[in-house]
GUDRENTI-606857 format. One record per residue (C-alpha): residue in one letter; x, y, z. Coordinates in steps of 0.1 Angstrom, whole numbers, padded with zeros to 4 digits, always signed. Layout:
N
aXYZ
...
***
This chain:
235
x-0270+0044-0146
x-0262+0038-0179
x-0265+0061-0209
x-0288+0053-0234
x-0289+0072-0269
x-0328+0081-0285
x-0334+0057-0313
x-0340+0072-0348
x-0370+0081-0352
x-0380+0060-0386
x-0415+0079-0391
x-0405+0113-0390
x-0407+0132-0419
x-0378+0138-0442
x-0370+0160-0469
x-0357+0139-0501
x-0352+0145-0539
x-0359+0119-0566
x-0342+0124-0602
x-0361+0116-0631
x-0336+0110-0666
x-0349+0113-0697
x-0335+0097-0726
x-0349+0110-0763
x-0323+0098-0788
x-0345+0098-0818
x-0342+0057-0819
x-0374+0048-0794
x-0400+0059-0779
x-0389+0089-0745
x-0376+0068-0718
x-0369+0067-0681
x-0340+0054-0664
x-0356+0033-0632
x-0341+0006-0611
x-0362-0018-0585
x-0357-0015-0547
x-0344-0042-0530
x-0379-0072-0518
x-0361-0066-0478
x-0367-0028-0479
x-0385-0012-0452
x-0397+0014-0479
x-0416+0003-0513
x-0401-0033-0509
x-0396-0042-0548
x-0412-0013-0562
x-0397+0005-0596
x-0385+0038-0584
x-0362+0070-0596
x-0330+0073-0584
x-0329+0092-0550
x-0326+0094-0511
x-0330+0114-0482
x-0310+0149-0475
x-0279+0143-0458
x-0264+0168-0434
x-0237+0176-0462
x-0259+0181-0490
x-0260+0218-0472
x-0224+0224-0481
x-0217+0208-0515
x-0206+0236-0541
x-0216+0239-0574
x-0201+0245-0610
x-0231+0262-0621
x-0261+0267-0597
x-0295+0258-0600
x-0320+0283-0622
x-0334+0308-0603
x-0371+0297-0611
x-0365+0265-0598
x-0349+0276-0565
x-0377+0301-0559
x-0400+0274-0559
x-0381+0246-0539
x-0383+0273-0512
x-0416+0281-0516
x-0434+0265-0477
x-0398+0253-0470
x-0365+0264-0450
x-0343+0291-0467
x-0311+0273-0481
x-0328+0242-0486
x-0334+0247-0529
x-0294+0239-0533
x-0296+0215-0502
x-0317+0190-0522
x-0302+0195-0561
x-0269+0184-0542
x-0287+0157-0528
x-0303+0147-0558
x-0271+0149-0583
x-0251+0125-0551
x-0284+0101-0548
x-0280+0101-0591
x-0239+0090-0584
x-0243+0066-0560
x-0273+0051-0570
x-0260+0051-0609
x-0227+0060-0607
x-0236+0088-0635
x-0224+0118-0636
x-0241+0154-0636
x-0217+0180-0637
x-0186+0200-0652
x-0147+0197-0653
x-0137+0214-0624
x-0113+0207-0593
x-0133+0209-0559
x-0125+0241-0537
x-0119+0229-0505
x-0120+0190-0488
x-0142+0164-0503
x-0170+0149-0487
x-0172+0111-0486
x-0198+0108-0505
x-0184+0127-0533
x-0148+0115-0531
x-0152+0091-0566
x-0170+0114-0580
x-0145+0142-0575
x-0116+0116-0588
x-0130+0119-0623
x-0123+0147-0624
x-0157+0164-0619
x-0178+0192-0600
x-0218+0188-0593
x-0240+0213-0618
x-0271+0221-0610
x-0280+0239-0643
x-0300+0216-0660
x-0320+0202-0634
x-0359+0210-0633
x-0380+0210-0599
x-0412+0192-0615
x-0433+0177-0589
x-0434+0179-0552
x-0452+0149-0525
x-0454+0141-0491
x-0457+0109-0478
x-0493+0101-0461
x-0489+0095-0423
x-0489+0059-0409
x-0462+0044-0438
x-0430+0031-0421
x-0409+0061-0439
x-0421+0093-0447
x-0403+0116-0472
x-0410+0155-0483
x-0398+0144-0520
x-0391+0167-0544
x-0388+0156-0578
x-0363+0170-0609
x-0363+0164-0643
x-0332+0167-0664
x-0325+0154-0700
x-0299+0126-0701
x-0280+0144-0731
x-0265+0166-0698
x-0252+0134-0686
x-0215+0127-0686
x-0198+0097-0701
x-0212+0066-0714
x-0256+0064-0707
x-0256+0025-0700
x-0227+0023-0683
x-0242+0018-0643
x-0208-0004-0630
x-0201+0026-0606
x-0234+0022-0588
x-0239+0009-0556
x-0266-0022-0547
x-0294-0003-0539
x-0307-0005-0567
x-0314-0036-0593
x-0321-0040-0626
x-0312-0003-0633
x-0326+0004-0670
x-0337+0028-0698
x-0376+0020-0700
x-0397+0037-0725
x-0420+0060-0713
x-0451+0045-0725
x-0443+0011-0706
x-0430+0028-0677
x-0467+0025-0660
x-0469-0011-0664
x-0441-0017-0642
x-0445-0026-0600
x-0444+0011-0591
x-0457+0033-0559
x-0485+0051-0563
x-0468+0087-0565
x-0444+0074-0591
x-0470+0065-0616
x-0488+0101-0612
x-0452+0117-0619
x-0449+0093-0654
x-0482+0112-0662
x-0473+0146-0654
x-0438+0142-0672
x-0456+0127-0704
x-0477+0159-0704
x-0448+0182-0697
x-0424+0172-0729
x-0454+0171-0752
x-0453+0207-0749
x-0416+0216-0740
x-0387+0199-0759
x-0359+0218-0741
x-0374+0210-0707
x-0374+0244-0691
x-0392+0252-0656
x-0427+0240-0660
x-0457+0266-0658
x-0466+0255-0624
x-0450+0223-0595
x-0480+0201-0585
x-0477+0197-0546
x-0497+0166-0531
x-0492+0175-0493
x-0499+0150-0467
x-0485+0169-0436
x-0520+0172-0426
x-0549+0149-0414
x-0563+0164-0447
x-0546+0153-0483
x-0542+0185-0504
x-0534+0190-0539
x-0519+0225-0551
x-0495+0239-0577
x-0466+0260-0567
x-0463+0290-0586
x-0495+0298-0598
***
């Protein structure tokens, strides 16, 4: 008899993180740093998307120079597995790397090995920081799509960005056509569904708070069910 090994399966439900840049210079309008998704993909096949990705098993174990706000990992626990609130700002500061080769973190030497993943980024010299990120939206992917995703969504302003903004040539080829689009436009691009109700819910949130702390409440569109429900966590 021979072996075989369960495939993956491809439907089940995933916890991810999405990061959302935003640029406000004083020259333009805010803007949004968004790349396209590649026409082959099994997942939004050329849709506009954030940077992001699924957690890896790793993301569990990535240390931090400075840790995520308390507010924030309150919340990203809130309905969801203890540990998980640093589990998915690693994984969206590494999705931000790879997919943009920017960096979100301080001078600092890593403490032990290196994971893979982080190995370039650790060569500059650098250690991930979750300080300035902010947990703003939360959705799950409705049942039946060929990927579904528990995404949670952060929001950080690109002035806590390291190095040069447009510089992308440490990104891998996930993503194409990586650019700064100004937040107004931003809708008019080919985007999913979910991405154009975050664009609205970030336009609201920095008309009334410039330094981008934790938002009042975390809008939570949650599809687990045969039922789509629409909550805010924190209230």
């Amino acid at each position: 008899m021979t072996d075989t090994k369960p495939s993956e399966d491809k439907t089940a439900l995933r916890d991810a993180a999405s990061v959302i840049v935003l640029r406000r210079d004083g020259t333009t309008a805010p803007r949004v740093l968004m790349g396209q998704r590649g026409a082959g993909a099994a997942f939004m096949p050329s849709k506009y998307v954030f940077p992001g990705g699924a957690l890896d098993a790793t993301d569990w174990e990535v240390p931090f120079a400075s840790p995520l706000p308390a507010p924030d990992h309150a919340r990203l626990e809130a309905d969801a597995p203890e540990g998980i609130g640093a589990a998915l700002a690693a994984a969206a500061l590494r999705e931000l790397w790879e997919e943009t080769g920017l960096v979100l973190g301080e001078k600092n030497a890593w403490p032990g090995a290196v994971p893979a993943d982080w190995q370039g980024f650790a060569d500059l010299g650098f250690l991930p920081s979750a300080a300035d990120l902010r947990f703003v939206f939360r959705a799950i992917t409705p049942p039946g799509r060929p990927r579904r995703f528990d995404a949670r969504f952060f929001l950080i302003d690109a002035d806590a960005i390291q190095g040069d903004l447009d510089d992308f040539s440490r990104a891998c080829d996930e993503l194409s056509h990586l650019h700064w689009v100004p937040l107004p436009e931003a809708r008019a691009l080919n985007l999913p569904f979910i991405t154009e109700v975050v664009l609205a819910e970030i336009a609201a949130l920095i008309t009334t708070d410039h330094a981008l702390g934790a938002p009042h409440s975390v809008p939570f569109f949650d599809n687990r069910g045969s039922r789509s429900e629409f909550r805010r966590i924190g209230l």
